[in-house]
C-alpha positions in Angstrom: 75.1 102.8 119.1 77.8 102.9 115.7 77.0 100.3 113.5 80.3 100.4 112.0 83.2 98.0 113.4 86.5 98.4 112.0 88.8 96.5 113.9 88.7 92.4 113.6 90.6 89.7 113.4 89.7 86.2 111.3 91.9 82.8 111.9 94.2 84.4 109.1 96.1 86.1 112.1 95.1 85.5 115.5 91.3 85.4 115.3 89.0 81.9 116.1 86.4 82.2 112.9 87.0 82.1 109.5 86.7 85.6 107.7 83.1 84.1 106.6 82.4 83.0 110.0 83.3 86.7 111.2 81.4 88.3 108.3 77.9 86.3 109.3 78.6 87.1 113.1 79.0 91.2 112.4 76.1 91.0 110.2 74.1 89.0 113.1 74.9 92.0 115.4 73.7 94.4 113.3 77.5 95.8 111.7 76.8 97.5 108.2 80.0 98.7 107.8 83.0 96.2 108.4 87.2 95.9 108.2 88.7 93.2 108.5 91.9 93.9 110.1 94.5 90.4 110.3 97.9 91.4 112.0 100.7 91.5 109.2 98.3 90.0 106.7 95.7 90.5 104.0 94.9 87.1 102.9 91.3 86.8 104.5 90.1 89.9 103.0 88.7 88.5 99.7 86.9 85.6 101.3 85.3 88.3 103.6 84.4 90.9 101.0 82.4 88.4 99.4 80.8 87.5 102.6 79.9 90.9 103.1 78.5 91.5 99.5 76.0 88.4 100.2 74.6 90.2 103.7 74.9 93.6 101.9 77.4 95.0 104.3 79.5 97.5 103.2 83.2 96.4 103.6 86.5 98.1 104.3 90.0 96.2 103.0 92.4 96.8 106.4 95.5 95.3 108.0 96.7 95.8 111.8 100.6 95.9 111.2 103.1 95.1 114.5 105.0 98.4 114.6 108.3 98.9 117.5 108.2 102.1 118.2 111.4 103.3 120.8 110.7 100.4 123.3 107.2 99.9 123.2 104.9 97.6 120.7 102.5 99.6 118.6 100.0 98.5 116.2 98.7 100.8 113.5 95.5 99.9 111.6 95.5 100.5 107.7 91.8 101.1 106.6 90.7 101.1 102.7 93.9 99.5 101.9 94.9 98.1 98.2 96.2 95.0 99.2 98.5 94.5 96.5 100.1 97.1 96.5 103.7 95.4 96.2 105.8 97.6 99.3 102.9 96.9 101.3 102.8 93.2 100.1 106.7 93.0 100.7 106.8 94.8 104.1 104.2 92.3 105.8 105.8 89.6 104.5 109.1 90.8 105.7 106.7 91.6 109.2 105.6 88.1 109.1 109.1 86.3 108.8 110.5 86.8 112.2 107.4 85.1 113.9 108.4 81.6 113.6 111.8 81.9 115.4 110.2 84.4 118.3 107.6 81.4 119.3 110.1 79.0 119.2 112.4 80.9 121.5 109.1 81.5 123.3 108.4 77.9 124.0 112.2 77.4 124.8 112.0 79.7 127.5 108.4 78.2 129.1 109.8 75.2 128.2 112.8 76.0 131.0 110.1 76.8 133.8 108.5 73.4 133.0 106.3 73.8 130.2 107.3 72.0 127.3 106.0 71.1 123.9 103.9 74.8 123.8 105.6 75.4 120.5 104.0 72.0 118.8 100.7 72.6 120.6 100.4 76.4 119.6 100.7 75.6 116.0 97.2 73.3 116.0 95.5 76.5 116.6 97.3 78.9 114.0 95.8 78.4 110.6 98.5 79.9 109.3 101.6 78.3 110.2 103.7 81.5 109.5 101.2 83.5 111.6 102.1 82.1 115.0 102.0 84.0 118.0 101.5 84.9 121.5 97.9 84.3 121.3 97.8 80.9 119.8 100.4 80.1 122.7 97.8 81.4 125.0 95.0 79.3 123.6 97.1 76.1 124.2 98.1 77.1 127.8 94.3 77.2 128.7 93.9 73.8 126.6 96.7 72.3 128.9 95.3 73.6 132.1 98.0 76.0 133.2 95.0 79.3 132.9 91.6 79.4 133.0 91.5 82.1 129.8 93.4 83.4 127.4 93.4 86.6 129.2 95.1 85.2 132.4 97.4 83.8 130.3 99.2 87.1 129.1 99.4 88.4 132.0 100.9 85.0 133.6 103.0 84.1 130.7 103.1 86.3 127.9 103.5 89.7 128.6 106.7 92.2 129.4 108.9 90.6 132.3 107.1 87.4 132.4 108.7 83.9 131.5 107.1 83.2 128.0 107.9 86.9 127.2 110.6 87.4 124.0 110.7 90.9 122.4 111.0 91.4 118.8 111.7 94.4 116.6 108.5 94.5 114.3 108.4 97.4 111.6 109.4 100.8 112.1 106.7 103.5 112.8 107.5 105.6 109.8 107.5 102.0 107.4 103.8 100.8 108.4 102.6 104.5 107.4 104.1 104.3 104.3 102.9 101.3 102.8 99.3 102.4 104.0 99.1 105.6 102.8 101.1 104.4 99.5 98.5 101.7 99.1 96.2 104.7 99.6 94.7 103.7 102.9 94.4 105.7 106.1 96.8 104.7 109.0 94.8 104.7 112.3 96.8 104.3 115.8 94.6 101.2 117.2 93.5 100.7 120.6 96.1 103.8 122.5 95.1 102.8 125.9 96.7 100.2 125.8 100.2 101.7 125.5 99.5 103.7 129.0 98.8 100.4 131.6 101.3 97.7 132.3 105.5 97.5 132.4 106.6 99.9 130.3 103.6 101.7 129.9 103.6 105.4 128.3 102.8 108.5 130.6 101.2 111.2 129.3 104.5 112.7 128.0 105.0 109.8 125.8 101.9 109.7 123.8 101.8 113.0 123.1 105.2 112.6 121.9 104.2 109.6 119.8 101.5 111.3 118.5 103.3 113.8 117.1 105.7 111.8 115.7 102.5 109.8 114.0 101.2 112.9 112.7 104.5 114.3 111.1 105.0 111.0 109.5 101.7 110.9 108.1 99.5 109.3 110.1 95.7 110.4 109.9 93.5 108.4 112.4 93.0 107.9 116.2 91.2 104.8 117.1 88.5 106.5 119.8 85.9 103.5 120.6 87.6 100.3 120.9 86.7 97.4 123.1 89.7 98.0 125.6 88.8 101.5 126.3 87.0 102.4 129.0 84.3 105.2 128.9 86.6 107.5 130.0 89.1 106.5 128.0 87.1 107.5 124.9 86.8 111.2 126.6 90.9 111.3 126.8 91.6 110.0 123.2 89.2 111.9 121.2 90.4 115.2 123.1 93.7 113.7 121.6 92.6 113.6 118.4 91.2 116.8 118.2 95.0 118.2 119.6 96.2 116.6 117.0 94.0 117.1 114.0 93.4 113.0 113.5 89.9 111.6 112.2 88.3 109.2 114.8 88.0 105.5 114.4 86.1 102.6 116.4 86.3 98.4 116.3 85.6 95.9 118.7 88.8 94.2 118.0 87.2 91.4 118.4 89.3 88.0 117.9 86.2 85.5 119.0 83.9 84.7 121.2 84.5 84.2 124.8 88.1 86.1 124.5 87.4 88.9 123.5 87.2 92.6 125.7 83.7 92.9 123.1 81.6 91.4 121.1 81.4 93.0 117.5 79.1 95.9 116.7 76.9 97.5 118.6 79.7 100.2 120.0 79.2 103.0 122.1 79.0 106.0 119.5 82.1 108.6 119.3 82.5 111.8 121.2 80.8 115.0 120.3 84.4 116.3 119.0 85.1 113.6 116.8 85.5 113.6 113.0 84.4 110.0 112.2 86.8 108.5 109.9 84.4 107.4 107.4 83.0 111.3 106.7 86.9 112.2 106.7 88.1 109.6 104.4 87.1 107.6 101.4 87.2 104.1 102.8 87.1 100.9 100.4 
């Protein structure tokens, strides 16, 4: 089993433990290598590198930046990141400033099927007022009684075609590369299964056409192992790395316990083909 987990989320973003909290948890399961990897935002990553450094876990500066790529929403991991690196710094902020207004239209239009005051109630569990988003909307919802889990409520609520649903243009594919591989970081495609299930999911066609376009544009990473993958899932993507000439990552993206497709560490180990990312790339 990898004891590496590079895919996380504190209550800077979207997660339920402070970067500590998360820190002490990954070191409890064993994790001796570990990125912390907030959507859009770096600020938990000092606070868990010292963490780290007390449990003498080795420990990876990342990011998970929203990316729209044609129609579809894309994330793209940034591992060994310099986080102030200033077009990195400006592009997440400029990432970060169209969340506010998507929740409230997001709570406008629950509010019109009879749900109201989401907006208000969502923002008790966003640490970060600026970070809002679907998830802390989803964690209210299950407060209020309309879900039993945060799960049910995406695909209820919050997902493509449903009522609490608003798109928003995020960063541009060829942007979020950039300021991770400016920064001097590696730019990982996190979690690709998910792309191919659900309205408006990717065929086959798609994501190999997205991963060419990632490739050309400099992208260098393929996350493999992930918890949303299924066994066979990790077969398919790293026989898409190896088309493709990426590196291999794994995370739990874990966001806390109890919501959460895994629990950190402890991950099934990569395919036989796979070029870990760590051998392939200084990571820091």
């Amino acid at each position: 089993m990898l004891d590496y987990d590079l895919h996380c989320h504190s209550n800077v973003s979207d997660g339920t433990l402070t970067p500590t909290e998360l820190v002490e948890r990954a070191a409890g399961r064993g994790v001796t290598m570990l990125a912390l990897t907030d959507h859009d935002d770096t600020d938990g990553l000092e606070e868990a590198r010292a963490a780290a450094l007390r449990h003498g876990m080795a420990f990876v500066n990342g990011v998970e930046i929203s990316v729209t790529w044609r129609k579809h929403t894309l994330h793209v991991v940034g591992l060994g990141i310099d986080p102030a690196y200033p077009p990195l710094v400006e592009g997440l902020q400029q990432v970060r400033g169209g969340r506010s207004a998507r929740a409230q239209q997001m709570s406008d239009e629950l509010a019109k099927i009879g749900i109201a005051g989401v907006f208000q109630g969502a923002l008790k569990y966003a640490r970060n007022p600026n970070m809002i988003g679907r998830t802390h909307f989803a964690r209210y919802l299950v407060e209020a009684g309309y879900c039993r889990d945060v799960k049910s409520v995406f695909n209820r609520y919050l997902v493509t075609g449903k009522p609490g649903y608003v798109p928003h243009q995020w960063a541009q594919l060829a942007e979020a590369i950039k300021w991770i591989r400016g920064s001097g970081g590696v730019a990982v495609l996190a979690h690709p299964g998910r792309y191919m299930v659900g309205k408006n999911s990717m065929g086959k066609k798609t994501m190999t056409e997205l991963l060419g376009e990632f490739v050309s544009l400099g992208g260098q990473a393929l996350e493999v192992v992930t918890g949303s993958h299924t066994t066979e899932q990790y077969g398919e993507f790293a026989r898409y790395a190896d088309q493709f000439n990426l590196s291999c990552s794994c995370g739990s993206d874990f966001h806390g316990p109890g919501e959460s497709y895994r629990d950190m560490g402890r991950l099934p180990d990569l395919p036989l083909r796979c070029r870990p990312v760590w051998q392939s790339h200084s990571l820091k």
